[in-house]
C-alpha positions as CSV (number, residue, x, y, z in Angstrom):
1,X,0.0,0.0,0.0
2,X,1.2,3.8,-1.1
3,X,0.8,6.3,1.9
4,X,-2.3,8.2,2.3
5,X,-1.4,11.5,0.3
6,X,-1.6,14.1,3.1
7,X,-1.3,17.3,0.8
8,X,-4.6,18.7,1.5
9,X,-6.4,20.8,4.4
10,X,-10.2,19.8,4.4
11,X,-12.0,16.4,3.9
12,X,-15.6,15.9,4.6
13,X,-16.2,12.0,5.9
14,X,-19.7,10.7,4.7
15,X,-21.2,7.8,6.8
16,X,-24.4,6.2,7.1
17,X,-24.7,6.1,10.6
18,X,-23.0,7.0,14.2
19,X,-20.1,4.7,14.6
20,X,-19.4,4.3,11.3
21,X,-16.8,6.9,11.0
22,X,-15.3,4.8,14.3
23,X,-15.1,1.3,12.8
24,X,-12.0,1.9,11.0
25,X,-11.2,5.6,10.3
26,X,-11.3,7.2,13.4
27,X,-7.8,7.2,14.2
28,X,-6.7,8.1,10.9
29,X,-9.1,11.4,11.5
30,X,-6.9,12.2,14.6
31,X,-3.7,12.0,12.9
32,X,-5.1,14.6,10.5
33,X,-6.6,16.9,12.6
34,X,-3.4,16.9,14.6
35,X,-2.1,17.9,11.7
36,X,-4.3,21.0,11.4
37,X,-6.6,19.9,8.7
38,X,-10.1,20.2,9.8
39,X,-12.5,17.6,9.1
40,X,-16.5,17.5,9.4
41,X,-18.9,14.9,9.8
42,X,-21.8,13.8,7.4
43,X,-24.0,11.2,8.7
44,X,-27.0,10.2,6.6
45,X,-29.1,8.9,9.6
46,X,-29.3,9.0,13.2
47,X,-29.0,5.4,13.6
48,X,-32.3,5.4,15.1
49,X,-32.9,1.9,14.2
50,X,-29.2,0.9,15.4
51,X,-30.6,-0.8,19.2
52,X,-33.6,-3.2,19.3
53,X,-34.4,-2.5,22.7
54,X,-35.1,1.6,22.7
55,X,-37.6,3.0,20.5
56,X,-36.5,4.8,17.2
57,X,-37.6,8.5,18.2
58,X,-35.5,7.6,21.8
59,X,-32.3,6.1,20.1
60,X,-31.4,8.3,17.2
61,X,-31.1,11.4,19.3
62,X,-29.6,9.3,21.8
63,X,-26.9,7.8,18.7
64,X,-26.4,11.4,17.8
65,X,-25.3,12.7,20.5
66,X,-22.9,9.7,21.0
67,X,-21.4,10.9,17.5
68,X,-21.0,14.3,18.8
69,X,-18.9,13.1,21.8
70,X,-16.9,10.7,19.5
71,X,-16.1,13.4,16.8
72,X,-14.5,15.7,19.4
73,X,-12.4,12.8,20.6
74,X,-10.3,12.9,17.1
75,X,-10.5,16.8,16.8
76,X,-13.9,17.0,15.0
77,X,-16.0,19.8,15.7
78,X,-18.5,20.0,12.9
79,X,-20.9,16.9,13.0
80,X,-24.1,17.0,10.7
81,X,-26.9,14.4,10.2
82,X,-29.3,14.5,6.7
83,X,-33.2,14.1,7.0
84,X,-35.5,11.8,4.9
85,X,-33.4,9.1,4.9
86,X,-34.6,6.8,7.9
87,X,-32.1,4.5,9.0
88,X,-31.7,0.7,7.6
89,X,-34.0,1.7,4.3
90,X,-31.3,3.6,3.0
91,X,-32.1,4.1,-0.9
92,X,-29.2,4.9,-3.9
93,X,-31.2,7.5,-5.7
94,X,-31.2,11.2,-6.9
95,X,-32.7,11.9,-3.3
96,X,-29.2,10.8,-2.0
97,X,-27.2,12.3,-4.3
98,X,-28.5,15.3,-4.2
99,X,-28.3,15.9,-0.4
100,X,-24.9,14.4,-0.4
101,X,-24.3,16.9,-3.4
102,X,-25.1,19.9,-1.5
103,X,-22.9,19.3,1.4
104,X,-20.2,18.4,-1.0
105,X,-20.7,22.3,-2.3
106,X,-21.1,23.7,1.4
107,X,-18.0,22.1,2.9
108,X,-16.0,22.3,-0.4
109,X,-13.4,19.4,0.3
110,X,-10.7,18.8,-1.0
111,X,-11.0,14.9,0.4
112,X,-14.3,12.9,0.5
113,X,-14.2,9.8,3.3
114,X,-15.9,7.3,3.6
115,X,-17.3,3.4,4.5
116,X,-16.9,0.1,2.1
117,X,-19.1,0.0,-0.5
118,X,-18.3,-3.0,-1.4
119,X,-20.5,-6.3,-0.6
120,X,-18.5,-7.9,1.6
121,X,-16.0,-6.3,4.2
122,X,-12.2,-7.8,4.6
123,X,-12.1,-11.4,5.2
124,X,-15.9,-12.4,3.3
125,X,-18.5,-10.6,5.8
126,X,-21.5,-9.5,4.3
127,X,-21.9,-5.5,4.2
128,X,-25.4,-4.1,4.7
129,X,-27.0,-2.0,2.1
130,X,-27.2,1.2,3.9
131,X,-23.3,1.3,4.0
132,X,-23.3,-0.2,0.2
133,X,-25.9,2.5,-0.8
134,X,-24.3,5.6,0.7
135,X,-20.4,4.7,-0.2
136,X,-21.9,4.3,-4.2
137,X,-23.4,7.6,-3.8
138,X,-20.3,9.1,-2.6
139,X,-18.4,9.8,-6.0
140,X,-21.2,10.4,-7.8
141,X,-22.3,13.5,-5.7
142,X,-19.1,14.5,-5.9
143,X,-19.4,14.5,-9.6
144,X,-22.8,16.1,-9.2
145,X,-21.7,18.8,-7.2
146,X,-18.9,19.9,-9.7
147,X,-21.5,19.8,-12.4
148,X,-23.5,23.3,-12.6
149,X,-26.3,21.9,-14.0
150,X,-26.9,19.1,-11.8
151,X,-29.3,19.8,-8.6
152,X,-28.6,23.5,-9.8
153,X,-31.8,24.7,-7.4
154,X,-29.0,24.6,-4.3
155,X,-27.1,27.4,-5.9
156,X,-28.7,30.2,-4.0
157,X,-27.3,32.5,-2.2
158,X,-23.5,32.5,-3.5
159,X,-23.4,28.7,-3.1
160,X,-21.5,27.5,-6.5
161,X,-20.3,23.9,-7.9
162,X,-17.5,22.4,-6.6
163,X,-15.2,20.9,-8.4
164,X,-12.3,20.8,-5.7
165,X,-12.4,16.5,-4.4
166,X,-9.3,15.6,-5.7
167,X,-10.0,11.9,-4.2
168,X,-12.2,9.6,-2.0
169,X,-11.3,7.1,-0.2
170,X,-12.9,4.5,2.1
171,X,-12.1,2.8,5.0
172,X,-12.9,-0.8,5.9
173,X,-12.2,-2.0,1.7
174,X,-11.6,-5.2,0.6
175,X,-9.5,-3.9,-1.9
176,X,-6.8,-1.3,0.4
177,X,-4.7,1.0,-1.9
178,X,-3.1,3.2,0.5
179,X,-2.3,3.5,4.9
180,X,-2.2,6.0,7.0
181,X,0.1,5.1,10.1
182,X,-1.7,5.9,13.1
183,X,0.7,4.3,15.6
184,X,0.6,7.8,17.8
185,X,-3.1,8.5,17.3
186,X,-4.9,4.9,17.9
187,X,-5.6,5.5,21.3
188,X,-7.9,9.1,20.4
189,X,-9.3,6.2,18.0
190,X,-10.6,4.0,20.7
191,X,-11.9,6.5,22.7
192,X,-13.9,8.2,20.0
193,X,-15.3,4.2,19.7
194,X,-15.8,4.5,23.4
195,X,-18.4,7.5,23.5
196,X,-20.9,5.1,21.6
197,X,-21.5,3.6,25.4
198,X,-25.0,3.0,24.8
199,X,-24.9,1.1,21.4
200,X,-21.7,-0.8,22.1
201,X,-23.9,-2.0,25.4
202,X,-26.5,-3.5,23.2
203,X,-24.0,-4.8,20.0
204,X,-20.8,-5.5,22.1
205,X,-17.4,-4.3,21.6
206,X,-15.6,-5.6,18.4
207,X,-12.6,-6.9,18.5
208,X,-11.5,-7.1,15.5
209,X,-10.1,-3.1,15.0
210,X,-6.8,-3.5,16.8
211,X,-5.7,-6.9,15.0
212,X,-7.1,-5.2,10.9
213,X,-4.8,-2.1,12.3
214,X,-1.7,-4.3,13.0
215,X,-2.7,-6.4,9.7
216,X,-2.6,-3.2,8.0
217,X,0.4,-2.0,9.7
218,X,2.6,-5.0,9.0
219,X,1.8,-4.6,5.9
220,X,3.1,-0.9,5.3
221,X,5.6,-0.8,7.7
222,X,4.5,0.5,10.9
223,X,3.0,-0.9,13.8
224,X,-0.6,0.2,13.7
225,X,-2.4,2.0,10.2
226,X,-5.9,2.5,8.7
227,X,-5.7,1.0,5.4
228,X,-7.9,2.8,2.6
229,X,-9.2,2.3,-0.9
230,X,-8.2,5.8,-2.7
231,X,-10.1,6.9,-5.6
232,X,-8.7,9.3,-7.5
233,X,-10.9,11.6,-9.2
């Protein structure tokens, strides 16, 4: 794997839900942001169907304001969640795109994050199709929101197309192109994980991060890294 190029200052990571930005990418977010490149938070949901034993309009505020916590763990300070798009029903669309779109032209990025798209994760486990849905819609609203004539009703008020993601990349591939060692920062990883107390209560804590992250660090040279599949655009 090539090192995660690190030339750029602002990246905007798009997930489906809270904890997805933790399962993998977390710590690689706090090397950045130690850095000084800021970072926001997309999510698409509120994970309010994330824990089967509180009530969807209890859990997704609930999940949210876990996220927040976990964000400011790794140096994040802007965390925003999408509406209409209820969690686990997650649809590939135009509706997707173009909300997706629209933060791509407020943020303007320079670097799009985000979760496996693929249909299975490392080793042969089955992905789910929210995470499959929103990581396909990922370079195409990038696309769309370079493209003046595409959802053109969202340029109001000054906002213009963005053409400015140079990449995306996403964490927790099957098919790794590049690692970011985050040997120093893994630790502001698992407490970001941490803050999600309520879900990891219900789901259990995985333990599979630390041994992918050593994995990935054998494998580029360094004890622990995030591997990522980069997508130059």
């Amino acid at each position: 794997m090539e090192p995660f190029p690190e030339d750029w200052q602002r990246a905007l990571f798009i997930v489906a839900h809270p904890d997805d930005p933790e399962y993998g990418g977390a710590a690689a977010v706090a090397r950045w942001t130690d850095q000084g490149k800021e970072i926001a938070y997309l999510l698409v949901t509120r994970g309010e169907a994330g824990i089967d034993s509180i009530p969807p309009d209890e859990c997704g505020p609930l999940r949210a304001e876990e996220q927040v916590r976990a964000a400011a763990e790794v140096g994040v300070d802007t965390v925003e969640f999408l509406d209409g798009h209820p969690d686990g029903v997650i649809e590939y669309g135009t509706d997707l795109r173009r909300d997706l779109a629209g933060a791509i032209r407020r943020h303007r990025p320079d670097v799009v994050l985000g979760l496996n798209y693929h249909d299975t994760f490392p080793g042969g486990a089955l992905n789910m199709a929210d995470h499959t849905a929103v990581g396909r819609a990922v370079p195409d609203a990038c696309r769309d929101a370079s493209n003046r004539w595409v959802f053109n009703d969202q340029l109001v008020d000054g906002l213009e197309p963005w053409a400015g993601v140079r990449l995306v990349a996403f964490a927790a591939s099957p098919e790794p192109t590049h690692a970011a060692d985050v040997t120093a920062t893994w630790d502001a990883g698992e407490r970001s994980l941490a803050q999600h107390e309520r879900y990891l209560e219900a789901v259990g804590a995985p333990g599979y991060l630390r041994p992918m992250a050593e994995a990935a660090g054998e494998a580029f040279g360094c004890e622990l890294a995030v591997a990522w599949e980069v997508i130059d655009l």
